[in-house]
C-alpha positions in Angstrom: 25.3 52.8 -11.8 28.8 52.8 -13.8 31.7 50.8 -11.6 35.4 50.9 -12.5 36.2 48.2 -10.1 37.0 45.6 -12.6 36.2 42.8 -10.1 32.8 44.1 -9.3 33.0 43.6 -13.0 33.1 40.4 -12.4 37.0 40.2 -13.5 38.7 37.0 -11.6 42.5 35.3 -11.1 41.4 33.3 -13.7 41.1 35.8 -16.5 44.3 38.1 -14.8 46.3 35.1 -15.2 45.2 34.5 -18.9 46.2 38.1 -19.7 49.1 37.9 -17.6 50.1 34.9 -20.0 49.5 36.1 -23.3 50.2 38.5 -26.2 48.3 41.2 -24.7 49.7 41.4 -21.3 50.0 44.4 -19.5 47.2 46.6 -21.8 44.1 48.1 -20.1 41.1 46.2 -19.7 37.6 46.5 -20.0 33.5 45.1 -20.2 31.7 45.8 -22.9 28.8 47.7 -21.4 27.2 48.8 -24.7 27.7 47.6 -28.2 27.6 49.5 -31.2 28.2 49.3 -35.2 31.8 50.9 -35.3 32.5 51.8 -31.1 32.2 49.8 -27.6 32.0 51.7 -24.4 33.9 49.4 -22.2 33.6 49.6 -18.1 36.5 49.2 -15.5 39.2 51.9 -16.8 37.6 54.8 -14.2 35.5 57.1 -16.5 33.8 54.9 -19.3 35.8 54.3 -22.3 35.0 54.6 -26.3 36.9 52.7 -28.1 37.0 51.4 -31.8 36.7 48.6 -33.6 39.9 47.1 -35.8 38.3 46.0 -39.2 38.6 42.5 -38.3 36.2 43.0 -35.6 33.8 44.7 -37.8 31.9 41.5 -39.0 29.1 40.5 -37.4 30.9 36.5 -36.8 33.4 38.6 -35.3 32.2 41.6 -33.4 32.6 42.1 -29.5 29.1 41.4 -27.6 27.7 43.1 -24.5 29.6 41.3 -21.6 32.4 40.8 -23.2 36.2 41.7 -21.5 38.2 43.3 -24.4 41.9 44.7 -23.5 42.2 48.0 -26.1 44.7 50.9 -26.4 43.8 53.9 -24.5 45.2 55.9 -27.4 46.1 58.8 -27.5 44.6 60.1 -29.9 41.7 57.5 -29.3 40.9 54.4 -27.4 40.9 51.6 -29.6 40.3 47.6 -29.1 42.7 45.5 -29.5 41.2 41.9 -28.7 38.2 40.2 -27.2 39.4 37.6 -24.1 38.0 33.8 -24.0 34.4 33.6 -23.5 33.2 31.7 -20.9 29.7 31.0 -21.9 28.0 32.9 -25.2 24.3 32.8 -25.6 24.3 33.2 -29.5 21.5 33.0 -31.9 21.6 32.6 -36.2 21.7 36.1 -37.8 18.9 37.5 -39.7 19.3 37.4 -43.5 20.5 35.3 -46.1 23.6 34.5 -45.3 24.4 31.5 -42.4 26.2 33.8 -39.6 25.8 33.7 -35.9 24.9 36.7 -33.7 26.2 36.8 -30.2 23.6 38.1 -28.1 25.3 38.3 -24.8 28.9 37.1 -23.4 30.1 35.6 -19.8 27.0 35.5 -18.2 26.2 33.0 -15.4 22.8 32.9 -15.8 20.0 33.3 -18.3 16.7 34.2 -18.0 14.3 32.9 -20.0 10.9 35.7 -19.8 7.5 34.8 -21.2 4.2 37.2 -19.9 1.1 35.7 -19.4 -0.8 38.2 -21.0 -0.4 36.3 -24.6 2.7 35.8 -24.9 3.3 32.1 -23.2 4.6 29.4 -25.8 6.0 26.0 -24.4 7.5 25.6 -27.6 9.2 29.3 -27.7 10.2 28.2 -24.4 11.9 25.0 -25.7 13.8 27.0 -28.0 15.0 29.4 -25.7 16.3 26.5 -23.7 17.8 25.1 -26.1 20.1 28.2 -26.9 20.7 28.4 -23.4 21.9 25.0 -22.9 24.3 25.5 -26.1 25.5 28.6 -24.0 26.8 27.2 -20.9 25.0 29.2 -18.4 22.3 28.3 -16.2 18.8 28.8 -17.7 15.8 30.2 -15.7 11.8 30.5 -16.8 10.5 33.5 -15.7 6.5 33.7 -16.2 5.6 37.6 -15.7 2.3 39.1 -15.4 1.3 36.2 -13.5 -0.7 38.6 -11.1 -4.1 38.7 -13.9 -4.7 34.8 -14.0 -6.5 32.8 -11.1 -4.7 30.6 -9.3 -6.0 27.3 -11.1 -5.2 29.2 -14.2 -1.6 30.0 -12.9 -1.6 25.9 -11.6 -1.8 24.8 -15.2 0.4 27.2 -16.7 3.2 26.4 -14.3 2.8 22.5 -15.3 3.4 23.4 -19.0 6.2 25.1 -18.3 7.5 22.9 -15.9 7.1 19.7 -18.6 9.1 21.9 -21.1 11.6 23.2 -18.6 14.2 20.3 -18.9 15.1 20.5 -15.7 15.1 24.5 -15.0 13.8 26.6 -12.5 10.1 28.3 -13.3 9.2 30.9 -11.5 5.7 33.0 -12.1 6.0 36.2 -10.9 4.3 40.0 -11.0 7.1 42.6 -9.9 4.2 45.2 -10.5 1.1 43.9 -8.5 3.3 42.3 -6.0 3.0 38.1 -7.2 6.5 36.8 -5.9 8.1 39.8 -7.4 11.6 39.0 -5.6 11.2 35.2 -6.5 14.7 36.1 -9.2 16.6 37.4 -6.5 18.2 34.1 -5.3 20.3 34.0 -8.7 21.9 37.6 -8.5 24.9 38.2 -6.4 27.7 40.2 -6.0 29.9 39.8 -9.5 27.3 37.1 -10.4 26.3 38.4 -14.6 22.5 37.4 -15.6 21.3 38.0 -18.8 17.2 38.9 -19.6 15.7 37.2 -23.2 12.4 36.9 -24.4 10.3 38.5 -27.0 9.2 42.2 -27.1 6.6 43.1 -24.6 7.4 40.5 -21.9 8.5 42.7 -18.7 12.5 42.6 -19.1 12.9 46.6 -18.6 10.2 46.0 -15.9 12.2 43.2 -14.1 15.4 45.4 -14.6 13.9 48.1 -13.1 12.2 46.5 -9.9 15.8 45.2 -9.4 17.5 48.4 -9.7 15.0 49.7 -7.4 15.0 52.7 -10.2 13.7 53.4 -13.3 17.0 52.3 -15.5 15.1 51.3 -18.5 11.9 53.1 -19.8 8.8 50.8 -20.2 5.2 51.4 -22.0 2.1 50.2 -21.1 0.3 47.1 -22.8 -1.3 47.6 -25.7 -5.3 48.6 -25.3 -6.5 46.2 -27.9 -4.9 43.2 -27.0 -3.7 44.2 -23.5 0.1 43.1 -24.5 3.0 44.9 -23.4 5.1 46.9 -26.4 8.7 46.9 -27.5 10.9 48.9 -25.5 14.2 48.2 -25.7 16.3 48.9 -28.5 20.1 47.9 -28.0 22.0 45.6 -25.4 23.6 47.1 -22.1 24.6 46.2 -19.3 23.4 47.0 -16.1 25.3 47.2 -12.4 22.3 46.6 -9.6 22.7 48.1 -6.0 23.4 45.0 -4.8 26.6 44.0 -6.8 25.0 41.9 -9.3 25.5 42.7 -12.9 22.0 42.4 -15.2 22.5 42.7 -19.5 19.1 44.1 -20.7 18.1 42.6 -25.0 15.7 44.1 -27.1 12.7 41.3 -27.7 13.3 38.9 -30.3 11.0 38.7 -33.5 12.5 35.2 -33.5 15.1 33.1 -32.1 16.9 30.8 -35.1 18.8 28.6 -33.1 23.1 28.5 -33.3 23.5 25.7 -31.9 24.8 21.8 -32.3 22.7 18.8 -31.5 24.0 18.6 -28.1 22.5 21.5 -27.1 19.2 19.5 -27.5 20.4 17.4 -24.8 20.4 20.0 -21.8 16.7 21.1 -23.3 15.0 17.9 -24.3 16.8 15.5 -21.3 13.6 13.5 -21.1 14.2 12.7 -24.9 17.7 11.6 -24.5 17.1 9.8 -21.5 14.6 7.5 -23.7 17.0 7.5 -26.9 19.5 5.8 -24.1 16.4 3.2 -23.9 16.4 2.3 -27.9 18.0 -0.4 -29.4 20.2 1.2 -32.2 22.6 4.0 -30.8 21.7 6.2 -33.9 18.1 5.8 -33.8 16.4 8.7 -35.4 12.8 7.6 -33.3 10.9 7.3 -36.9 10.8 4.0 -38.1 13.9 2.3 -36.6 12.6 -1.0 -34.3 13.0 -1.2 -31.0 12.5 2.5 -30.4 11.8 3.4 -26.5 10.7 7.0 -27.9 7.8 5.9 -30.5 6.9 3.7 -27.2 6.7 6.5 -25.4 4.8 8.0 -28.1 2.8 5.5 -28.4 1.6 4.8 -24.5 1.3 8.7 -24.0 4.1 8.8 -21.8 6.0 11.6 -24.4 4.1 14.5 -25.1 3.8 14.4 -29.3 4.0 18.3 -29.4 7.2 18.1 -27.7 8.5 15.5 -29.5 7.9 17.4 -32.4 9.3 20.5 -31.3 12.3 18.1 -30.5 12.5 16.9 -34.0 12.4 20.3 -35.7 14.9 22.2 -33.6 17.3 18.8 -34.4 16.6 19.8 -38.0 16.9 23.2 -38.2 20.4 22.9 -36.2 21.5 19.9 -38.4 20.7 22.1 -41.9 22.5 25.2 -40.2 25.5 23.0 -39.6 25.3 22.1 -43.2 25.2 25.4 -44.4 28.1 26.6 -42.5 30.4 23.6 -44.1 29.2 24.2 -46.9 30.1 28.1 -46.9 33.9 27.1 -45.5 34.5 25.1 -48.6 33.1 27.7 -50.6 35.5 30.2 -48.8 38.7 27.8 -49.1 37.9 26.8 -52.5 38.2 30.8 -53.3 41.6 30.9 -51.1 42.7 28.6 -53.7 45.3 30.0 -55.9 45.1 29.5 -59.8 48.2 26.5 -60.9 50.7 28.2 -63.4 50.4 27.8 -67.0 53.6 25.0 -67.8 56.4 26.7 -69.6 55.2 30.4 -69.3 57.2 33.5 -69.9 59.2 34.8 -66.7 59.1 37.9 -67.6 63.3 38.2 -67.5 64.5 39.8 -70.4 
């Protein structure tokens, strides 16, 4: 279903009155509805629009994301973007590759659903890192256990603890939108204009849970895999979805990984039973290793912390921490190139 009704969109007085107020007034807007390398195809002109990328919205720091509200051109001869408007909440994730960039993954999205299957795939500490991301974006973050249908219900008791003790606070829901387990258990977070957004690794049920929403087949799925009864990779690109009943669903391809983009706050709406016991220690800038008085190694210690999540805890704090580094590290490099070479004293001025 393609809209041009910009405030089914999701478009607000909010974002009119930004436009209104700035450089770009009175061009055409859009959301990005798909993404790709050189073009976006941007919703809520009437027919779908293809427009191009300006060169400085060609790197990947840079780039327009799925979600996004871009004002552009119309041409003629072709459509072509002109800028990308504030982003309200940006679920983001550290580029593959050598070099320290970020990816944005998705853009103004209320909520964010967080999908692990129960057919292999369930990892409290994948979870943890998902949450994590999500709490840096600024949208709401969900746990969505599918293919919850094949365990037993003592099986599906204990798996719903672990991901409650590593939900930070969340909603979990366990759910089976093919053999009929809670299947509409989402439905209370999608509304009219409300934007969701599906992550997870390949093979988890996203296209599936798109679809059952839809009530159509908008994505194509595959079955699990015979020898290890997993479900396959499916998706391939980002795009966004308009569901019958108003709400607005971007579909991701499954994530090999997930290298956080992120600052150390972020570990704060993931890990709050960690920061509520730093608030406990006696130094404010306790690192909860060898410091005295720690409330966290007391936790530790009297079993009241989980050590696995405590460790997860400690690496995400230093994977973020040596990304930051990186980053400053690459501005100086960049700055110190910007630099420009002092003159020689006394040189030739080239006046005859």
């Amino acid at each position: 279903m393609i809209t041009s009704d910009l405030r089914a969109l999701g478009w607000d007085d909010e974002w009119a009155k930004w436009l209104a107020e700035s450089a770009l007034a009175g061009s055409p807007v859009g959301r990005v509805a798909r993404m790709e390398t050189q073009v976006v195809t941007l919703w809520g002109a009437g027919e779908p629009v293809i427009a191009q990328l300006p060169t400085r919205l060609k790197a990947p720091d840079d780039r327009p994301a799925v979600g996004d509200w871009i004002a552009f051109s119309p041409g003629p001869p072709t459509a072509k973007v002109k800028d990308i408007l504030p982003r309200r909440t940006i679920f983001e994730r550290r580029a593959a590759g050598r070099k320290t960039q970020r990816q944005v993954v998705a853009a103004n999205v209320d909520v964010v659903f967080v999908v692990s299957g129960l057919d292999g795939d369930f990892n409290p500490r994948r979870i943890e890192r998902y949450l994590a991301a999500v709490a840096h974006s600024g949208a709401r973050p969900v746990v969505l256990l599918t293919k919850a249908a094949a365990l037993g219900e003592a099986e599906r008791e204990k798996v719903s603890a672990q991901a409650h003790a590593v939900a930070g606070g969340a909603s979990v829901h366990l759910i089976d939108v093919v053999d009929g387990f809670d299947p509409d258990a989402a439905a209370q977070y999608l509304g009219v204009g409300t934007s969701a957004a599906l992550v997870g690794s390949s093979g988890v049920g996203k296209s599936t849970l798109l679809n059952h929403w839809a009530g159509e087949a908008r994505q194509e799925t595959r079955e699990v895999r015979a020898r290890d009864g997993r479900g396959q990779h499916t998706t391939t690109h980002r795009e966004l979805f308009v569901l019958g009943d108003g709400a607005l669903v971007i579909d991701t391809p499954g994530m090999r990984e997930l290298a956080l983009w992120a600052d150390t706050n972020a570990l704060d709406g993931a890990f709050p039973d960690i920061v509520a016991l730093s608030e406990l220690c006696k130094f404010g800038d306790c690192r909860h290793g060898v410091e005295p008085g720690c409330a966290v190694a007391e936790a530790l210690e009297s079993g009241s912390l989980d050590a696995a999540r405590f460790g997860s805890f400690v690496s995400l704090r230093a994977e973020v921490e040596a990304t930051t580094d990186e980053v400053h590290a690459q501005r100086r490099r960049a700055n110190a190139g910007k630099q420009k070479a002092p003159r020689r004293s006394g040189s030739w001025s080239g006046r005859r």
